[in-house]
N, C-alpha and C positions, 0 to 999 in steps of 0.2 A: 391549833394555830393554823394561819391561812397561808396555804405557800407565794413564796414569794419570787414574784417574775420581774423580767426586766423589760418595764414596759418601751422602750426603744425595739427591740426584738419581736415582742408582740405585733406593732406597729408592722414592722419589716412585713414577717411572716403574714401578716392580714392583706397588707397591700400586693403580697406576692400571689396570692391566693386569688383576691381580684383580678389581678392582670392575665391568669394564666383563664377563670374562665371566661374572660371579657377573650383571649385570643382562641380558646376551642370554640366559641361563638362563632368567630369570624372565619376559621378555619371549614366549620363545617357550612358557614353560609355561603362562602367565596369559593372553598377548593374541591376541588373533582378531581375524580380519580382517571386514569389514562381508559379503561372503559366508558365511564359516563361523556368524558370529551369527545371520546370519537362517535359515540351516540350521535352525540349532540350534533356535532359536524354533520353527518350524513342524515338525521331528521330535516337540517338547515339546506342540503342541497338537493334533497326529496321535494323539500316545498318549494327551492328556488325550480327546479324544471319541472314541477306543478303548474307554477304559474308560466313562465317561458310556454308552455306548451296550451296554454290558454289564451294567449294574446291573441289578440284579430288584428292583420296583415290587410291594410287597405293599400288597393292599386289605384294611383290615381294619374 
């Protein structure tokens, strides 16, 4: 004999299973970790007085 489930529940648990890897998707696309951010930050203000330090200063 074929066991017998309740397909309401099925349903539930499928959808929930969906959602959680549709959210470590976005988790891992979106969020950083308090290392990778300050990276980030200080690669961002390297390149910003990169360029500050590149600009030509015309006297007119």
């Amino acid at each position: 004999m074929a066991k017998v489930i309740n397909l309401r529940m099925a349903r539930k648990r499928r959808d929930r299973a969906a959602r959680e890897k549709d959210a470590a998707s976005a988790r891992a696309q979106h969020g950083l970790g308090k290392a990778e951010l300050a990276s980030r930050k200080a690669e961002e203000a390297r390149a910003s007085r990169q360029l500050d330090g590149a600009k030509l200063e015309r006297d007119d």
